[in-house]
C-alpha positions in Angstrom: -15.8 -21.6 -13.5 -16.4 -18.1 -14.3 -15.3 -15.0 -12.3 -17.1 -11.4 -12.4 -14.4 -8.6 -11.9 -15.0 -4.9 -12.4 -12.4 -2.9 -13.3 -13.2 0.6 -12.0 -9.6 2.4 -13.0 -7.8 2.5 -16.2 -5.8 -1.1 -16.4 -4.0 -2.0 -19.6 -5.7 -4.2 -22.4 -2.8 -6.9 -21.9 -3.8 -7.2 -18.1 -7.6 -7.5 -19.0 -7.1 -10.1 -21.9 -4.9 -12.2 -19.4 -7.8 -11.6 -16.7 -10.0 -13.2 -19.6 -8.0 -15.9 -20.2 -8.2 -17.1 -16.5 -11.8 -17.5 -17.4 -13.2 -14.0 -15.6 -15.9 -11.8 -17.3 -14.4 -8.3 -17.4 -16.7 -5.1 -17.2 -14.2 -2.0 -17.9 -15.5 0.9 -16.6 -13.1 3.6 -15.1 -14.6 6.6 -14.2 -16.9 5.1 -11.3 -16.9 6.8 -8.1 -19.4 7.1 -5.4 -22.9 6.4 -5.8 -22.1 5.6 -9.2 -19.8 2.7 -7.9 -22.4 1.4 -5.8 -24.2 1.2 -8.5 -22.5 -0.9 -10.6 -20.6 -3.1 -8.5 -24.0 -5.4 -8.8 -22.7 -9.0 -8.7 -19.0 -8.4 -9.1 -16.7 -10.8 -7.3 -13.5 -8.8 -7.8 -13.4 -4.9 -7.8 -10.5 -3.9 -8.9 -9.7 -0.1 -8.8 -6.4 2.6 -8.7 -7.4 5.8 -7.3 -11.6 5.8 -6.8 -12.5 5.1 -3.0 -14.1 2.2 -1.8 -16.2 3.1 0.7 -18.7 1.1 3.0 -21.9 1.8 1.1 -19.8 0.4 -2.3 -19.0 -2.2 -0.1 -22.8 -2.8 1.0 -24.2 -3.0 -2.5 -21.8 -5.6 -3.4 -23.2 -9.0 -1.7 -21.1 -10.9 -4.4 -17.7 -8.9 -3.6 -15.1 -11.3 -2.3 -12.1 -9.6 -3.5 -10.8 -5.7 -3.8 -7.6 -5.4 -5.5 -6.0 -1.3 -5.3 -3.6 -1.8 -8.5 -1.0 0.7 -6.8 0.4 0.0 -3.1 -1.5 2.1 -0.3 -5.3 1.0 0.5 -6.2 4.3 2.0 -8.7 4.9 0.1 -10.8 1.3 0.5 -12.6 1.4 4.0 -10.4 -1.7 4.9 -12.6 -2.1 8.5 -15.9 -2.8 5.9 -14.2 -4.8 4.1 -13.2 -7.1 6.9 -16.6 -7.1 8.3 -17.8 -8.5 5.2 -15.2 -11.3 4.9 -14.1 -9.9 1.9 -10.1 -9.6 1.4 -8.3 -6.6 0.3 -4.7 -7.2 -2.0 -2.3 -4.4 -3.0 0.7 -4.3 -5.0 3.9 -2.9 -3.3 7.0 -2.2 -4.8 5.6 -1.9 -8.3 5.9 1.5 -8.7 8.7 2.4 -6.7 11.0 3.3 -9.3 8.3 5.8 -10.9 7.6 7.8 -7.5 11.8 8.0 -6.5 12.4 9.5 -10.5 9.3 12.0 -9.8 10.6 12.9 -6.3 13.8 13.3 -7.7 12.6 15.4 -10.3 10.4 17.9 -8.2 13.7 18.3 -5.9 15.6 19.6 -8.9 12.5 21.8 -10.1 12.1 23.1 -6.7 16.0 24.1 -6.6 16.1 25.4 -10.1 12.6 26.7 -10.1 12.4 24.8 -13.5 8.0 25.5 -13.0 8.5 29.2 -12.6 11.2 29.6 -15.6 8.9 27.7 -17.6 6.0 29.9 -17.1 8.3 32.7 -17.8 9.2 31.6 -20.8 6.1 30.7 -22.1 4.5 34.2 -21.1 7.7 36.1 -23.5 9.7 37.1 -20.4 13.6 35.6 -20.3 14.7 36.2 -17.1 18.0 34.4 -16.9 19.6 37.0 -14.0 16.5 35.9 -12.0 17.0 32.6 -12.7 20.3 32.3 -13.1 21.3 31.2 -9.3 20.5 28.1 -7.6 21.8 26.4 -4.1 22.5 23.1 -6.3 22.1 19.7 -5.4 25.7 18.0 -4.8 27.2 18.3 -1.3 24.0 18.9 0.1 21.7 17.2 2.6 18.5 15.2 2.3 16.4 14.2 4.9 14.4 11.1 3.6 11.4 10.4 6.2 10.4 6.5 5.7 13.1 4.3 4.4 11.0 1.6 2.5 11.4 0.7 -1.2 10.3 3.9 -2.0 12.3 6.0 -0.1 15.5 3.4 0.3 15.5 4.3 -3.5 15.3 8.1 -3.2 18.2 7.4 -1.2 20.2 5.7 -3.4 19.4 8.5 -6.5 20.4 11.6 -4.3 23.6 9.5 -3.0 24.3 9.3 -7.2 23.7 13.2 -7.3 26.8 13.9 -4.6 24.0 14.1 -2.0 24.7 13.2 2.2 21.9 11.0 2.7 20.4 10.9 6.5 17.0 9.2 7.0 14.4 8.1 9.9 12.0 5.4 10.5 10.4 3.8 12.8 12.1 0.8 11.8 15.4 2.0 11.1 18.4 1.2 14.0 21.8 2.7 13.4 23.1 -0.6 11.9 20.4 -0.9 9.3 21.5 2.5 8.5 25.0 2.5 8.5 25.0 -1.4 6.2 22.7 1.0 4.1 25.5 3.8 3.7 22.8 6.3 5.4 23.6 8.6 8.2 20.9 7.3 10.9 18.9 10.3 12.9 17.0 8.9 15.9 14.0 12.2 15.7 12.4 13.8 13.1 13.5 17.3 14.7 17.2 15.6 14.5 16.6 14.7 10.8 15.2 17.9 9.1 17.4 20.1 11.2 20.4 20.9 9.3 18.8 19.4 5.8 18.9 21.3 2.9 16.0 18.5 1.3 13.1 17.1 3.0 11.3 14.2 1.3 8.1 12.6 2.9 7.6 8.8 2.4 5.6 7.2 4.9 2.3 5.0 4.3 -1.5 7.0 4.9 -2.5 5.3 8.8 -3.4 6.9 11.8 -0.1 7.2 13.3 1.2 9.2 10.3 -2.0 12.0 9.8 -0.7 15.1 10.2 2.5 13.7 11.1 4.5 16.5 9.6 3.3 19.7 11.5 3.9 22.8 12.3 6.7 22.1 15.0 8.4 20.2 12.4 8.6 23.1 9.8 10.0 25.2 12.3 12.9 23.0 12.9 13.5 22.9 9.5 16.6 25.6 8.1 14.9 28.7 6.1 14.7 28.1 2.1 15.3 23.9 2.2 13.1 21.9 -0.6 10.5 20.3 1.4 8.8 17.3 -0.8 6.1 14.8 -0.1 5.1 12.6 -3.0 3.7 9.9 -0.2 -0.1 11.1 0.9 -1.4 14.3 1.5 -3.2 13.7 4.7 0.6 13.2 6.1 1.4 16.9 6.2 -0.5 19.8 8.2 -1.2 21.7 4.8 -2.1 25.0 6.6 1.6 24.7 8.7 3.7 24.6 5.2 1.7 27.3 3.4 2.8 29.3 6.9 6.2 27.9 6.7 6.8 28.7 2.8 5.5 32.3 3.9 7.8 32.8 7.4 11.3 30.7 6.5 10.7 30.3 2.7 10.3 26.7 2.4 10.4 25.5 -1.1 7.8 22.8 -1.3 7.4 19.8 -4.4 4.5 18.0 -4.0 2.2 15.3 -5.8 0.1 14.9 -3.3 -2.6 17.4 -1.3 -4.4 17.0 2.1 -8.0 17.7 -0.4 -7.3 16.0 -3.6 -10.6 15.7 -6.1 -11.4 12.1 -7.3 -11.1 10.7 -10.9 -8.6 12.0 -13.3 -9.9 15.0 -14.4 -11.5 17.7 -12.0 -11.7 21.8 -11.4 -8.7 22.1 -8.5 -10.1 25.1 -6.6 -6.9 25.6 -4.0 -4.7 27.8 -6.7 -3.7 30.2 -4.0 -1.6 27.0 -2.8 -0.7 26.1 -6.1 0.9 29.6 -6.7 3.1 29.4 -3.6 4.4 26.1 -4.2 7.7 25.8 -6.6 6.7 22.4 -7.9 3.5 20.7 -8.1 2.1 17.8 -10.0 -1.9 15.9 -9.6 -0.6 12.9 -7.8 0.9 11.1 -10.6 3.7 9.9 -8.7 3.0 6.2 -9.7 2.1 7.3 -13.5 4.8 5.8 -15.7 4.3 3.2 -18.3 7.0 0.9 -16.2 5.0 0.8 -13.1 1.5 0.4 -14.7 2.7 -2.5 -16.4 4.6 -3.8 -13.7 1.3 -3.2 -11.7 -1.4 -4.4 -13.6 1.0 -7.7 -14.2 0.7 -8.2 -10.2 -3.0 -7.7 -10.0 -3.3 -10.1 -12.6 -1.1 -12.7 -10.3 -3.2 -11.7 -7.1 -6.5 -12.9 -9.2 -4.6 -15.8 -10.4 -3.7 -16.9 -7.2 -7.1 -16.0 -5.9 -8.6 -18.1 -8.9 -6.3 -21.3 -8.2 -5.8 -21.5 -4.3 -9.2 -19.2 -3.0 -6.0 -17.5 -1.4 -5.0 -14.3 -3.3 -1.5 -13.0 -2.5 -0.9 -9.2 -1.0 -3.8 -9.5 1.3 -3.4 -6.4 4.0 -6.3 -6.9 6.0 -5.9 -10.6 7.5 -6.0 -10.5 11.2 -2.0 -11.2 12.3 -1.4 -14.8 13.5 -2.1 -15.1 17.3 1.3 -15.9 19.3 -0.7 -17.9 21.7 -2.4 -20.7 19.6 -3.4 -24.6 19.5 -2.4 -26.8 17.0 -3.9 -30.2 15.8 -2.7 -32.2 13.4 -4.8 -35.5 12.3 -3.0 -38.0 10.2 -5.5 -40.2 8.4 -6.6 -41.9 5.5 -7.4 -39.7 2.4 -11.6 -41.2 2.7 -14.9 -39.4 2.7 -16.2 -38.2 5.8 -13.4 -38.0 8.0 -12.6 -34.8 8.0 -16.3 -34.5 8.7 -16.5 -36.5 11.8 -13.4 -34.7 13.4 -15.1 -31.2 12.1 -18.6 -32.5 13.8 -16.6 -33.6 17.0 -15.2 -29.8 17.5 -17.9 -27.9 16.5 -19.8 -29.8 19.1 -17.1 -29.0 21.9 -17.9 -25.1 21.2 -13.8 -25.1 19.6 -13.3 -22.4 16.4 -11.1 -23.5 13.7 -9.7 -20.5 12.9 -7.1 -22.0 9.6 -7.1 -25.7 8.4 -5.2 -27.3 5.4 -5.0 -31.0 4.3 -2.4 -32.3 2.6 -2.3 -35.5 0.4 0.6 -37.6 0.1 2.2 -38.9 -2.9 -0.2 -42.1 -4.2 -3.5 -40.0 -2.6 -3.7 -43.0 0.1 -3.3 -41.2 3.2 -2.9 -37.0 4.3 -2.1 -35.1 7.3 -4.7 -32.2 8.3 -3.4 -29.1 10.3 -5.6 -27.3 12.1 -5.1 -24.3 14.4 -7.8 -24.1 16.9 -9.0 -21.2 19.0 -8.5 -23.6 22.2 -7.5 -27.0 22.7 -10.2 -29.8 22.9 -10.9 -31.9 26.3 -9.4 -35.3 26.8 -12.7 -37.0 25.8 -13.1 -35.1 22.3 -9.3 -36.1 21.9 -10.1 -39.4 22.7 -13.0 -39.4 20.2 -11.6 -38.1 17.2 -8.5 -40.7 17.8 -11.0 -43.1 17.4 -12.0 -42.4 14.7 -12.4 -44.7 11.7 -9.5 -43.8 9.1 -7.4 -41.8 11.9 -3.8 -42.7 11.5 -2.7 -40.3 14.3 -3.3 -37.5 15.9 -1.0 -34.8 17.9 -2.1 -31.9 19.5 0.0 -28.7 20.6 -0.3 -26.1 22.7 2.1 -23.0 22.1 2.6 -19.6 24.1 
């Protein structure tokens, strides 16, 4: 069995020779985007990309796609409704580059606060300016307001607690005892959060609950001259409300990530008015450590492996969440040809969906129990029926609410 996967990102050569070894034929080409993608997607099975989009015409041209791996955690940028509608699954890799994003956040908090960016510059232009530089609110005793407490931003916490930091957060999962078994001071509002912070750090996941999430209102709650960070997703924060709010209360802003990013690596960024009002900035390399890309490209080559061995591949984000209404039938039998068939025949001619099914054989491959979960229940008579089956053992049917 061979597998085609396209590799439209940079991935490292170990993670390509291991893909090779699980018998897949590799095309490495990173720099795809758009039509170009489309292009060459041809007869790929697996597409496996890190920051180029994935959108539906990609999607279209690919009749062979199966699998779309995002080597990095969010899938904001693969149409994810396409996707489904083509029955092809969609696997990330979370918590691989956690670590790398917390240092980076970390980092643009203390650039922001010692305007490390601007001394630089400075420096580099022949102009020492230490009385300009020379004062700074600091870090220690201070407070951080960490919006989103996953791994990412559980571990922002844990750094700025190491700094001398009070750590307060909000979620929409977080309850007071999560919080206080986590040593973080629990808010139950934005508004409450940023209020009296002296840091403001964004990690939340790209969905449509979050756009824009951090506007205008919020900025004005927020005390004159705090850090404000989001290495998360651009499209998060109302872009036009911090430049206002970094001109009006003198926010000091970090960010990696931008509400109108260009795609591929390299590109002409045309916002530089922005870019000059904000005290740190880096091109959304948040995740760009050696750590994490080997951490990551060691997961996607698990999710193919598992993909390769079970037709299952782990990480998938877009299949539909189990129903909490469903039927279960479970057919004992005798591991022979044909009768799964028959009881597959008898249901598909009562009009009844199988919706998942798995077969287990027992030790000595005699006999094997079949679990089906079934988008109704069958009648009495198609019951009957498939108990009557030659090679049924026995058969039990449940209906759950």
């Amino acid at each position: 069995m061979h597998l085609n996967v396209l590799i439209a990102d940079s991935l490292s050569d170990a993670a390509v020779d291991a893909l090779r070894e699980l018998g897949a034929v590799v095309r490495v080409e990173p720099g795809l985007s758009g039509d170009e993608l489309a292009a060459a997607v041809g007869d790929a099975e697996v597409l496996i990309v890190r920051s180029t989009k994935v959108g539906r015409p990609v999607i279209e041209a690919a009749p062979s796609l199966s699998l779309i791996i995002r080597a990095g955690a969010g899938v904001n940028t693969i149409d994810i409704d396409a996707a489904s509608e083509y029955g092809i699954s969609v696997a990330n890799c979370p918590g691989k580059n956690t670590a790398a994003v917390a240092e980076l956040t970390i980092g643009l908090i203390i650039g922001a606060d010692r305007r490390i960016p601007a001394a630089t510059a400075d420096l580099q232009a022949g102009r020492w300016r230490k009385k300009e530089y020379g004062s700074a609110s600091g870090l220690n005793g201070r407070r951080i307001a960490v919006i989103g407490l996953g791994s990412i931003g559980r571990a922002v916490a844990r750094a700025a607690a190491g700094l001398g930091m009070h750590v307060q957060a909000w979620s929409r999962s977080l309850t007071r005892d999560i919080a206080d078994d986590a040593g973080i001071e629990y808010r139950a509002t934005l508004a409450d959060l940023v209020r009296d912070a002296d840091v403001v750090t964004v990690h939340l996941a790209a969905s449509a609950d979050t756009a824009g999430l951090i506007d205008a209102a919020l900025f004005d709650a927020m005390k004159p001259g705090a850090i404000f960070v989001n290495t998360s997703r651009g499209e998060i924060v109302d872009q036009r409300a911090l430049r206002a709010a970094i001109d009006s209360k003198g926010l000091k802003a970090g960010l990696d990530v931008y509400a109108d990013e260009p795609s591929g690596g390299t590109a002409d960024y045309q916002d530089t008015d922005f870019a000059l009002q904000v005290a740190a900035a880096t091109p959304h390399i948040g995740a760009s450590t050696d750590e994490a890309s080997e951490a990551i490209a060691e997961e996607v080559v698990r999710i193919v492996r598992s993909y390769v061995e079970t037709g299952k591949p782990v990480n998938a984000v877009n299949l539909r969440a189990k129903a909490t209404e469903q039927v279960s039938l479970v057919v004992r039998h005798y591991n022979r040809v044909g009768v799964l068939a028959a009881v597959l025949d008898i249901l598909r001619d009562a009009g009844i969906n199988i919706e998942e099914m798995e077969n287990t054989i027992f030790r000595g491959g005699t006999t094997a129990s079949c679990a089906l979960k079934l988008d109704r229940g069958p009648d009495a008579d198609a019951l009957a029926t498939i108990r009557a089956g030659e090679n049924v053992i026995q058969v039990m049917l449940k209906e759950s609410s």
